[in-house]
N, C-alpha and C positions, 0 to 999 in steps of 0.2 A: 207181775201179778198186780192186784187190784190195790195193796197198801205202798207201793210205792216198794215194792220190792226185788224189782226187776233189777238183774245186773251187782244182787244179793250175792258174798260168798256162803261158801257153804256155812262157815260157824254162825254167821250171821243169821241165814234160818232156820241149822239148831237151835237156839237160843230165844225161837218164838216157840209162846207155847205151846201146844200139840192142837187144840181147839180153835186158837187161833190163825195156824195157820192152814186149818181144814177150812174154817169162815171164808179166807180170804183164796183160797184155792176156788173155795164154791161161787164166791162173788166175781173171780175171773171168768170161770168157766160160763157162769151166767151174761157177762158181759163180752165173752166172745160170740156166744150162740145169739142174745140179740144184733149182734153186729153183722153175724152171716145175714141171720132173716132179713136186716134191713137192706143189702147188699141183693137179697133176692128179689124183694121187693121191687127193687129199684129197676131193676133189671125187667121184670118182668113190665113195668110200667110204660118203659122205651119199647121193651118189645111190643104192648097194646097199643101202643100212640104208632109206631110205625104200620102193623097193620092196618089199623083204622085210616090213616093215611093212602098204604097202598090200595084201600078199596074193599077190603076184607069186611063182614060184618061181626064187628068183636063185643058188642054190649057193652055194659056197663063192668069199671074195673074190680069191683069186689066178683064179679061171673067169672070174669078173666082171671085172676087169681086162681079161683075154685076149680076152674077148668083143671090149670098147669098142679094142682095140688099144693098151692101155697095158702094155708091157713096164717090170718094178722085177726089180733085180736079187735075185736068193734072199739070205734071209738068215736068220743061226741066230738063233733065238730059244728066250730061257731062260722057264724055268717061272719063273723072280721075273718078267721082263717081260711073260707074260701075266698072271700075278695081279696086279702094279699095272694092266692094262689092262684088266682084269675090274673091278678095283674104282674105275678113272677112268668104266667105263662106267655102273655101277651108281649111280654119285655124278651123272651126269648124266640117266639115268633118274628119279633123283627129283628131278631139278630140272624136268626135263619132267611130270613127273606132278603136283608143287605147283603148277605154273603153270594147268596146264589143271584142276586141281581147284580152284585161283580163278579159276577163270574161269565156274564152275557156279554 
């Protein structure tokens, strides 16, 4: 769970009180469900960059999302966070492109 109660014996989470360990139930449960969504996210993103790649016309990723029925909440994003993500992408672009030019 979210207090660092994992691998708790049972007296041990008798022993929290009834409120708090409903808080702390809720705050895992919350922190697993963002964990999925991020997971889907993620997924989904590989999936848009490989069709876009195979020739597919996929729009833009917030469309792509909407399409598969994955709602993320909006979010403001700064010009430093896309130029680090411009230059995480372009670092990963040539790790793909040394790979498969040893593979020639």
């Amino acid at each position: 769970m979210h207090g660092g109660y994992n691998g708790a014996s049972d007296a041990e989470l008798l022993a929290i009180p009834y409120a708090r360990l409903i808080q702390e139930a809720r705050l895992a449960a919350e922190r697993a469900e963002h964990t999925s969504a991020e997971a889907w996210v993620h997924s989904a993103f590989i999936g848009w960059q490989v069709s876009g790649v195979m020739g597919a016309k996929v729009g833009n990723f917030q469309k792509y999302l909407k399409q598969l029925g994955i709602r993320v909440p909006k979010q403001q994003v700064t010009r430093e966070q896309v130029e680090l993500d411009k230059q995480r992408a372009f670092r990963a672009l040539e790790l793909v492109e040394s790979r498969f030019d040893k593979g020639r």
